[in-house]
Structure formats: structure tokens, C-alpha cells
C-alpha positions in Angstrom: -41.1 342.9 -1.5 -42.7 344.5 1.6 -42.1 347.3 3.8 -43.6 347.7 7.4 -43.8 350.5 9.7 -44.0 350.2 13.1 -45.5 353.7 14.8 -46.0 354.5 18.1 -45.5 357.5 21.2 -42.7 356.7 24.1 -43.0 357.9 27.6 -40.6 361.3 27.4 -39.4 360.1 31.0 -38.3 356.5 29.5 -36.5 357.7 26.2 -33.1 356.7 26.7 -34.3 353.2 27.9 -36.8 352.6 24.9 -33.9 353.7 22.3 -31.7 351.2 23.4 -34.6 348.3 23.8 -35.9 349.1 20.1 -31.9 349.3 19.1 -31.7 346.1 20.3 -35.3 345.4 18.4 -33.8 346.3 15.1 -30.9 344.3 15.3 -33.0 341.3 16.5 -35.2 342.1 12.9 -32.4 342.3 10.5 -32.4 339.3 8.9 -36.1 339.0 8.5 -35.0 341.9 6.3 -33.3 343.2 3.3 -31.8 346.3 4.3 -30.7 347.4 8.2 -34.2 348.0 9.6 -33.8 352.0 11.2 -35.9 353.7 13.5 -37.1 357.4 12.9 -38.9 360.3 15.2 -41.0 362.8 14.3 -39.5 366.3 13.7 -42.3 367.9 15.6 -42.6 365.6 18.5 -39.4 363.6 19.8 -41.6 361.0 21.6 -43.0 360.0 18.1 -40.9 357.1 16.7 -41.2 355.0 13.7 -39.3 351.6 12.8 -39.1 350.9 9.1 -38.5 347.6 8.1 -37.8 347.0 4.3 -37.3 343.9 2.0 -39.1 341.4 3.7 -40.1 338.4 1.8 -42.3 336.7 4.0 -44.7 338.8 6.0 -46.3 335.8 8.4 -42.7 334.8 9.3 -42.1 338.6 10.0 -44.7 339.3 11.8 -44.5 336.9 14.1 -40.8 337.2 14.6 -41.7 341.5 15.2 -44.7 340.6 17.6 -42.0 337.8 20.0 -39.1 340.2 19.5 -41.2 343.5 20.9 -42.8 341.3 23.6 -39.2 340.2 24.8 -37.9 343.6 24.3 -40.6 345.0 26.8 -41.8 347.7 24.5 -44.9 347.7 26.5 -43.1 349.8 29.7 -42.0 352.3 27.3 -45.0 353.0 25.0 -48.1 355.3 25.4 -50.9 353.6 23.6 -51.3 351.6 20.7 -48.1 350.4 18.6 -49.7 350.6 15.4 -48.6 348.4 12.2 -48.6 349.0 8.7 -47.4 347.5 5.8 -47.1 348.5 2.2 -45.7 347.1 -1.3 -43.8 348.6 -4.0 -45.7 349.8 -6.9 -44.8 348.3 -10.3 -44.8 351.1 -12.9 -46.0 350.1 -16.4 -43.2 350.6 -18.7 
């Protein structure tokens, strides 16, 4: 299974207004996933969020389904810059 990360600044003036647009993001996402997908800020820097999507099976299906769902969610009046993606896999252990 995957994880992604999703990683990006928000305009301080449009934080109320991106939190309920990537609420509404997350929801959308959840059953591309295999736990609730949650979104994170930095501790240093409020306008510093992070969505964390985990268990997901089929990255191309994802990632398509992310890239429509942010479009129609208008992410792009609320973020500053780039909305940067990356995605990661579990390491086996050797046992």
C-alpha cells in the first residue's frame, strides 16, 4: 500500500475558506483510501498544511481522482505556490 502527501502554503487572509474546501477535499478522497485521509499544519507556520492520504491501492486511479477533486475544490484561490506531491511505500522488514 501507498501513502501520499499533499504539501503546500495557504493565503493567511483565506484560511477559514481553504479549511473547509480541503475538508470537503478529504471527504471527497476517502474511499480512494484506507483510512480517513487528515490534513495537518506545521507547528511553526499555521499557513503550512499537509494532506496525508493512506492505503491506497491504486495510485493512477488516485491520482487522478486527487488532481479533479482539488481542481473542483478551487484550491488554486487559496494556495501560494506550488502544491507539491509525494508519495511513499511501506518498507518490508526482513524477519
Amino acid at each position: 500500500m501507498k501513502s501520499v502527501y499533499a504539501y503546500y502554503r495557504v493565503d493567511p487572509a483565506q484560511m477559514e475558506l481553504a479549511a473547509g474546501r480541503i475538508d470537503a477535499l478529504l471527504n471527497a478522497m476517502a474511499p480512494h483510501c484506507g483510512t480517513t485521509p487528515r490534513r495537518l499544519n506545521r507547528c511553526d507556520d499555521a499557513a503550512m498544511w499537509m494532506e496525508i492520504y493512506e492505503g491506497i491501492a491504486d495510485l493512477p486511479t488516485f491520482s487522478a481522482a486527487l488532481r479533479a477533486a482539488a481542481q473542483n475544490a478551487g484550491c488554486a484561490a487559496f494556495i501560494q505556490g506550488e502544491r507539491h506531491l509525494e508519495c511513499f511505500v511501506t518498507h518490508k522488514t526482513m524477519q
